[in-house]
C-alpha atoms as one frame of an Amber mdcrd trajectory, in Angstrom:
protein
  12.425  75.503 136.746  14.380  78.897 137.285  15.626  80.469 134.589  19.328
  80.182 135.008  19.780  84.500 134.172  18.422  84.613 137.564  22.181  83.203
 138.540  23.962  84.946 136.463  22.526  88.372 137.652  23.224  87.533 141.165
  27.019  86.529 140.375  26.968  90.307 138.619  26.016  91.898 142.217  27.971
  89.293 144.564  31.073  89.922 142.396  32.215  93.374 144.678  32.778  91.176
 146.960  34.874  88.644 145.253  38.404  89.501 145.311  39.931  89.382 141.453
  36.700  88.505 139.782  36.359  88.443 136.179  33.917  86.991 133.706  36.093
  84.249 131.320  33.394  83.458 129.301  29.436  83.620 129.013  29.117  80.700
 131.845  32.095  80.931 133.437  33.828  83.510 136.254  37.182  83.509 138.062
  37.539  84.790 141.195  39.904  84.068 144.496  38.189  81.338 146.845  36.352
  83.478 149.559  36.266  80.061 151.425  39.812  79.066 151.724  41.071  82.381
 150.622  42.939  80.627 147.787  46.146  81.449 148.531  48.872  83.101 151.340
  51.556  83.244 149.205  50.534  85.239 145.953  47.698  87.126 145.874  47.244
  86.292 142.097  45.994  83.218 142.727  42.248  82.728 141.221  41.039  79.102
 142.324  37.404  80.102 142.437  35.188  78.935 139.885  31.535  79.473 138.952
  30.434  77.600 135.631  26.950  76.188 134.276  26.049  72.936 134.979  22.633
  71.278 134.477  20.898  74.849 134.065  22.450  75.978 137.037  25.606  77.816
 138.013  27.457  75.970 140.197  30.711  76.808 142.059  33.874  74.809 142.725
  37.485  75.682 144.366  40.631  73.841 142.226  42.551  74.940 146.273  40.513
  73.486 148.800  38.281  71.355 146.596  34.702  73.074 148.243  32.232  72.441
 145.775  28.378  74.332 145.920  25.491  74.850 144.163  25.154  78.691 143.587
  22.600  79.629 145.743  24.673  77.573 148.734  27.942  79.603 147.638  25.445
  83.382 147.822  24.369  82.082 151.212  28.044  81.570 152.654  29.137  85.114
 151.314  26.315  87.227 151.455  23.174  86.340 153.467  21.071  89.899 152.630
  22.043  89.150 149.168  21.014  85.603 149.209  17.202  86.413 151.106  17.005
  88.266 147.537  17.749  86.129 145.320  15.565  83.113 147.298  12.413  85.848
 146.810  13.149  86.426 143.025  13.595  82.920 142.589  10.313  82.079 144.597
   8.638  84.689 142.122  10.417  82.994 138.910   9.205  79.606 139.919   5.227
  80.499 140.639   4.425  83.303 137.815   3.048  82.144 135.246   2.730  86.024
 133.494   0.525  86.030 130.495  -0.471  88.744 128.310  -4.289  88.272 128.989
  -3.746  88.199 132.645  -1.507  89.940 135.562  -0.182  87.899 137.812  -2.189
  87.709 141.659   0.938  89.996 143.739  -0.718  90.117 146.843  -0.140  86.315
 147.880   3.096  87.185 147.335   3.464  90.104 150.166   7.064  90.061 151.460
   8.674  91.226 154.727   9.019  95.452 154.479  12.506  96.275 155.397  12.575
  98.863 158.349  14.024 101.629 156.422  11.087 101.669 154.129   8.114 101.375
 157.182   6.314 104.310 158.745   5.132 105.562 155.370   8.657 106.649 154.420
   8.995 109.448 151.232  11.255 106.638 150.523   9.339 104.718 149.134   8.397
 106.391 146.178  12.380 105.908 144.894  14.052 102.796 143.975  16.334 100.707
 145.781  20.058 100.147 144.362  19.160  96.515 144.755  16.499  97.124 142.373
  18.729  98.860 139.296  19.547  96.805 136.596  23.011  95.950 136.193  24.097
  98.763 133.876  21.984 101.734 135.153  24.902 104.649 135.739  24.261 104.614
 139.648  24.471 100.913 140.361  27.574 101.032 138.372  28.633 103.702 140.526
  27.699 101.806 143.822  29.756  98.624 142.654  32.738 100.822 141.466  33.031
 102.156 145.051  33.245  98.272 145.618  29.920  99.003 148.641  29.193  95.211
 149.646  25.891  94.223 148.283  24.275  93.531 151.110  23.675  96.816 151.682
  22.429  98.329 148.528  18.975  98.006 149.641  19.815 100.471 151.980  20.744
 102.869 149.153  18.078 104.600 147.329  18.296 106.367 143.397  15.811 109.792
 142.689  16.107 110.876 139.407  14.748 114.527 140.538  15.706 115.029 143.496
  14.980 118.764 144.653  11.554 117.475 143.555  11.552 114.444 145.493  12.572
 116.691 148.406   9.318 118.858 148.329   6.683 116.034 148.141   7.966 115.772
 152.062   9.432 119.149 152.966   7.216 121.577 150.741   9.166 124.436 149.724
  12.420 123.279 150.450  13.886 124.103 146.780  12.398 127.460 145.273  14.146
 126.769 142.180  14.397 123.370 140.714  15.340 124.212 136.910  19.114 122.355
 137.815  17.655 119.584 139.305  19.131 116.424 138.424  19.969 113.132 139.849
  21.053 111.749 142.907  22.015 108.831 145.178  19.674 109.047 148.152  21.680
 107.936 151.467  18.761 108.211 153.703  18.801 108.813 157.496  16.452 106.308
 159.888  16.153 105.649 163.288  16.269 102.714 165.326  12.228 102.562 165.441
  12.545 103.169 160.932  11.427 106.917 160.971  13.020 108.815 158.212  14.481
 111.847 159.262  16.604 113.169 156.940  19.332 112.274 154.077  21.993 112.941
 152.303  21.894 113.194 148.207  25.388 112.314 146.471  25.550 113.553 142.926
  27.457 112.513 139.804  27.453 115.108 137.877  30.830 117.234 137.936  29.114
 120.824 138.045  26.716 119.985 141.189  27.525 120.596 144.462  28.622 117.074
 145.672  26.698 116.182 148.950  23.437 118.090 149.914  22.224 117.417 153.466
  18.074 117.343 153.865  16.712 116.898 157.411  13.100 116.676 158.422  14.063
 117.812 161.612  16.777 120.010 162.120  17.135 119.577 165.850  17.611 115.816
 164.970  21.942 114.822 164.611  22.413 114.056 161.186  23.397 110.330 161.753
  23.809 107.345 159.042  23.009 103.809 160.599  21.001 103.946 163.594  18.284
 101.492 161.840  20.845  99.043 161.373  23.191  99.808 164.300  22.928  98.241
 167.828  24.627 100.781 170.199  24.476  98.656 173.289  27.455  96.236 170.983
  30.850  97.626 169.985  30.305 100.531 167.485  32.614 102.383 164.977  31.844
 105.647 163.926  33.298 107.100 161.082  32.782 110.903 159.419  30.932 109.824
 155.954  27.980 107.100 155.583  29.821 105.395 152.668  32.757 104.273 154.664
  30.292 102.866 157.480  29.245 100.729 154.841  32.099  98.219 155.129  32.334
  97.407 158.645  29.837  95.895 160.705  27.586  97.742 163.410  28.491 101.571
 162.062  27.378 104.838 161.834  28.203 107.993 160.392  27.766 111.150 161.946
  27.475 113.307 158.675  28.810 116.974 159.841  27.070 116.456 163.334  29.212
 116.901 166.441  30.089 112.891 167.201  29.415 113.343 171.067  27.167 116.465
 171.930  24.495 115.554 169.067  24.144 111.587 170.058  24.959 109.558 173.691
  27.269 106.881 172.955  28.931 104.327 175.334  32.647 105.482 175.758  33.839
 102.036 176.608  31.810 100.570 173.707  32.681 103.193 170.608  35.298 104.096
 168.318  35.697 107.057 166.742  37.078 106.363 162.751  37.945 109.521 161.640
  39.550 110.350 158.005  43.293 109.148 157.457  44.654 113.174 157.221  47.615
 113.640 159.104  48.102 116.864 157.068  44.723 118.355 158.038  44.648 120.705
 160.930  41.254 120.225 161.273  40.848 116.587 161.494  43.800 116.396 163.741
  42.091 119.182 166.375  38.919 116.757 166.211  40.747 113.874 166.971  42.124
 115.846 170.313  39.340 117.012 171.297  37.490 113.646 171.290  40.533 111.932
 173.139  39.813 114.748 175.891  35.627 114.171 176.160  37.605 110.489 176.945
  36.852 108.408 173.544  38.518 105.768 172.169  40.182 107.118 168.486  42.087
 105.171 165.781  45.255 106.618 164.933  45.655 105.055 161.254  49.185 103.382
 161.191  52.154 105.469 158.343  51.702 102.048 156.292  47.787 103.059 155.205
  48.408 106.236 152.836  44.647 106.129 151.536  42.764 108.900 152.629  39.368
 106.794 154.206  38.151 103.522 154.199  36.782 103.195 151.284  39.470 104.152
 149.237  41.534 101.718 151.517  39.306  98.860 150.209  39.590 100.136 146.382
  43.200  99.978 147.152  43.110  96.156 147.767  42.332  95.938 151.409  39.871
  93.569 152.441  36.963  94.754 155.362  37.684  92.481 157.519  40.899  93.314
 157.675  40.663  97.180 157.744  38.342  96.069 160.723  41.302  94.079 162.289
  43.722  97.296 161.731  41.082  99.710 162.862  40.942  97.394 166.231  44.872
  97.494 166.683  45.112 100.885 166.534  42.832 102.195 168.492  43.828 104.349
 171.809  42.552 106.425 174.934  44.004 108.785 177.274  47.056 109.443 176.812
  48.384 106.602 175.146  46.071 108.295 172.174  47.905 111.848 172.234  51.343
 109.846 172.187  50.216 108.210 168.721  48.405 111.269 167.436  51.392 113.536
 168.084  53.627 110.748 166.191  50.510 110.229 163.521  50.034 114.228 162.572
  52.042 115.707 159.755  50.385 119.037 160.136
């Protein structure tokens, strides 16, 4: 029988995505019902139960009465999460590990993920999804609140100037401050790595360095999971793209000249900066090429998306608002002109 941790640590990495979660004991967590949403009235509701029952977690709603096993509840909120957990659960139940003998791995070969095919230099790191609980940069990724679902797609390099010259030799002369990094990698539609960016934590390093394999290539977020022929937000940084379904993130590349996108089928999400001359002259000059823009409405005062969500706003509703407010032609330079503050 699986070991019931197995639960537990998959309640630690849905719980982003679990509005007001909180652990009330060592079996039990709170949370608002993602099922019936708990509660229109007052969002301080908590219905939302998870609590150990015949060496199991189980979960159970006091509001609309939906009770679930566990790994029924992970399926309903997130599927990429829940593939996981059915693997390490599948490995849990059929190794027997003894000290004498390691355990036969190859009858146990598992679907690669695109982003990691094509002999990627990706592979040598570890996936977010892979950090324990309490490693600094999955504590990072689920303090930016990123949906698990897609911290597979998120890789951690202890070294990574070093990292960087297995695949581009000579990139980094001088490596003596190298140091850490949170690898958001840059694959095509086909799962060719082609670049990346590497996000830092440390206060004294320069934030974001951009590495491309091919510098004639648009540094672009998303295309592996991103079906351009559907309806497709763009935003400016990959993080943001994280939280809405079929994005990208053009990451300092020219959003029109350095990729062919569908005008009728694309949005362009930039940065909520009214005060920024810059971000309001990119916004014009997109309306012009004949894009469709959202104009972010006075009653958002976070400066992106995902600092709208750490500010309480749900995805799927920043989706809904993003929808609403998005213009063309000229009824776009009507709301940017009322929009900029600049």
């Amino acid at each position: 029988m699986m070991s019931i941790w197995i639960d537990h640590k998959y309640a630690g990495l849905l719980s982003p995505r679990l509005t007001r979660f909180k652990q009330k004991s060592k079996d039990t967590y709170n949370f608002r019902c993602p099922i019936c949403l708990d509660s229109k009235v007052s969002q301080k509701k908590a219905r939302g139960w998870l609590f150990t029952a015949s060496n199991q977690l189980r979960f159970f709603c006091h509001n609309c009465g939906a009770s679930l096993s566990f790994g029924n509840f992970l399926k309903e909120i997130d599927v990429g999460l829940f593939d996981e957990y059915q693997k390490e659960k599948f490995m849990e139940d059929n190794f027997v590990q003894t000290k004498s003998k390691e355990p036969d791995i190859d009858k146990f070969k598992t679907y690669v993920p695109k982003i990691l095919r094509n002999n990627s230099p990706l592979k040598t790191l570890k996936k977010v999804s892979q950090l324990s609980i309490d490693h600094k940069y999955k504590k990072y990724v689920m303090s930016r609140k990123i949906p698990s679902n897609h911290h597979f797609r998120l890789f951690y390099c202890s070294k990574f100037m070093e990292w960087v010259n297995t695949f581009l030799p000579g990139k980094f002369d001088n490596i003596q401050n190298d140091g850490s990094r949170l690898v958001l990698p840059f694959v095509d539609s086909e799962g060719k790595f082609f670049g990346c960016q590497g996000r830092s934590l440390r206060k004294s390093d320069i934030r974001y360095i951009t590495i491309m394999v091919d510098e004639n290539l648009p540094k672009v977020f998303g295309l592996d999971t991103c079906d351009l022929n559907k309806h497709t937000y763009v935003f400016e940084g990959p993080i943001d793209s994280l939280f809405i379904d079929n994005s990208i993130a053009m990451c300092g590349s020219d959003m029109t000249a350095d990729l062919q996108l569908n005008k009728e089928k694309t949005v362009l999400v930039f940065d909520n900066e009214p005060r920024s001359i810059n971000t309001v002259k990119k916004i014009d000059k997109y309306i012009d090429r004949g894009f469709k823009v959202c104009i972010w409405p006075s009653s958002i005062t976070e400066k992106d998306v995902n600092d709208m969500v750490l500010g309480g706003y749900e995805p799927e509703e920043l989706k809904i608002i993003i929808d609403k407010n998005t213009y063309s032609g000229i009824d776009a330079k009507l709301n940017l002109m009322s929009w900029r503050r600049c």
